[in-house]
C-alpha positions in Angstrom: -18.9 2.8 40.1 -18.9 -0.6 41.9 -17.5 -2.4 38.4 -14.0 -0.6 39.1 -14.3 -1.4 43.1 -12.2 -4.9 41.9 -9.5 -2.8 39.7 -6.1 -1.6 40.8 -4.9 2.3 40.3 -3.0 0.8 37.6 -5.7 -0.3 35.5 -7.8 2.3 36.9 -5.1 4.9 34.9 -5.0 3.0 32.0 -8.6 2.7 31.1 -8.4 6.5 32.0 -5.9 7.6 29.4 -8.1 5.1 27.2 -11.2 7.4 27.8 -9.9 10.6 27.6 -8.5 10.1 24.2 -11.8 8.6 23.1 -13.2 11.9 24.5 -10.5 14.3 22.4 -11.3 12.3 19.1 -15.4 12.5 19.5 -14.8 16.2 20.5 -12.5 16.7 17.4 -14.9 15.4 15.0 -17.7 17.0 16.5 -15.7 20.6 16.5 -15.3 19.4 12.7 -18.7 18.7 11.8 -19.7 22.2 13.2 -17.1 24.1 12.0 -18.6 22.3 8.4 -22.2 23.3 9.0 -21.2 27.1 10.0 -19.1 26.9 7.2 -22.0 26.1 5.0 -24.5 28.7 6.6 -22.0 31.3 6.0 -22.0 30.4 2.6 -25.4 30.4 2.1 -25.6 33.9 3.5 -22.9 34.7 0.8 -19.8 35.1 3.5 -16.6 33.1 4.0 -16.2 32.1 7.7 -12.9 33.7 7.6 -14.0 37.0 6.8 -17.2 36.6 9.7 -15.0 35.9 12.4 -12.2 38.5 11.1 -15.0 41.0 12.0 -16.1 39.3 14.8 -12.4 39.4 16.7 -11.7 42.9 16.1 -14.9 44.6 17.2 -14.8 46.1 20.6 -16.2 44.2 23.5 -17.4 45.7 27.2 -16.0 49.1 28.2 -13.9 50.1 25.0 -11.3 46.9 24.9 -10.9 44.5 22.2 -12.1 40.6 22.1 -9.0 39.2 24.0 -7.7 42.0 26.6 -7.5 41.7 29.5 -8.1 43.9 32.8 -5.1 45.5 33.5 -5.8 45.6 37.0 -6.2 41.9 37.2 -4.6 39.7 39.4 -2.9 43.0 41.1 -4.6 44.2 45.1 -5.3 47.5 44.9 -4.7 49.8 47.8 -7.1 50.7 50.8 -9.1 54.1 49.5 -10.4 56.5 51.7 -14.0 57.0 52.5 -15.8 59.6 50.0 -19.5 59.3 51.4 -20.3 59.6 54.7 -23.7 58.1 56.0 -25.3 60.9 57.7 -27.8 59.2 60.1 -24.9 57.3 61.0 -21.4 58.8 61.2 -19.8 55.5 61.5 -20.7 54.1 58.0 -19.1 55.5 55.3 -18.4 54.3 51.4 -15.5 54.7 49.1 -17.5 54.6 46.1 -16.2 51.2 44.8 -18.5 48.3 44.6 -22.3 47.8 45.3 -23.9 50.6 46.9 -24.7 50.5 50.2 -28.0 50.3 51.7 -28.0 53.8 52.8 -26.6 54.9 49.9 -29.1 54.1 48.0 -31.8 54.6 50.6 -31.0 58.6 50.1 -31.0 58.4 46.5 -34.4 57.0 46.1 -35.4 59.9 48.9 -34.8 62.3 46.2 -30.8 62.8 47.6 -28.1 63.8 46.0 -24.3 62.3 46.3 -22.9 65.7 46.9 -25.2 66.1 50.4 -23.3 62.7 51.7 -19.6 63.3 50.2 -17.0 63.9 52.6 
């Protein structure tokens, strides 16, 4: 980093936009000489690429969505829930059920307890 101590922001910029289009042109012929070789294996495996990634985008990924949705719930807070579980050694802790288990929680499980002894 010492060689650009000497240069203004100026230059600095420049020789930035300079880079970062010799990065998109490497990247776009590298992108090219993949999608080629895929291209090729497909072939070889008697598929067109088109029809291995028309397959490929409408089979269902994770919990019965398609390649592409999104969680309907994102970006939105959801509201405080009530306590279900009830710790029972310890009145004051308590679980909704969302997220990781709790210590106790799973503490009674691996006892041999049941969710339905702890529910409020």
């Amino acid at each position: 980093m010492a060689a650009y101590s000497g240069w203004t922001l100026s230059e600095l910029k420049r020789e930035k936009v300079k880079i970062d289009r010799a990065i998109e042109r490497i990247e776009a012929r590298d992108m090219k000489t993949a999608l080629a070789k895929v291209r090729q294996v497909a072939k070889q495996q008697g598929f067109e690429l088109d029809e291995l990634i028309g397959d490929m985008a409408t089979k269902r990924r994770g919990p019965g969505r398609p390649a592409g949705v999104k969680n309907k719930a994102a970006g939105k807070k959801r509201g405080k829930v009530p306590p279900k579980y009830r710790n029972p050694a310890n009145k004051s802790e308590t679980w909704t059920g969302r997220g990781r288990q709790p210590v106790w929680v799973r503490e009674h499980i691996a006892a041999g307890g049941k969710m339905d002894e702890v529910a409020i």
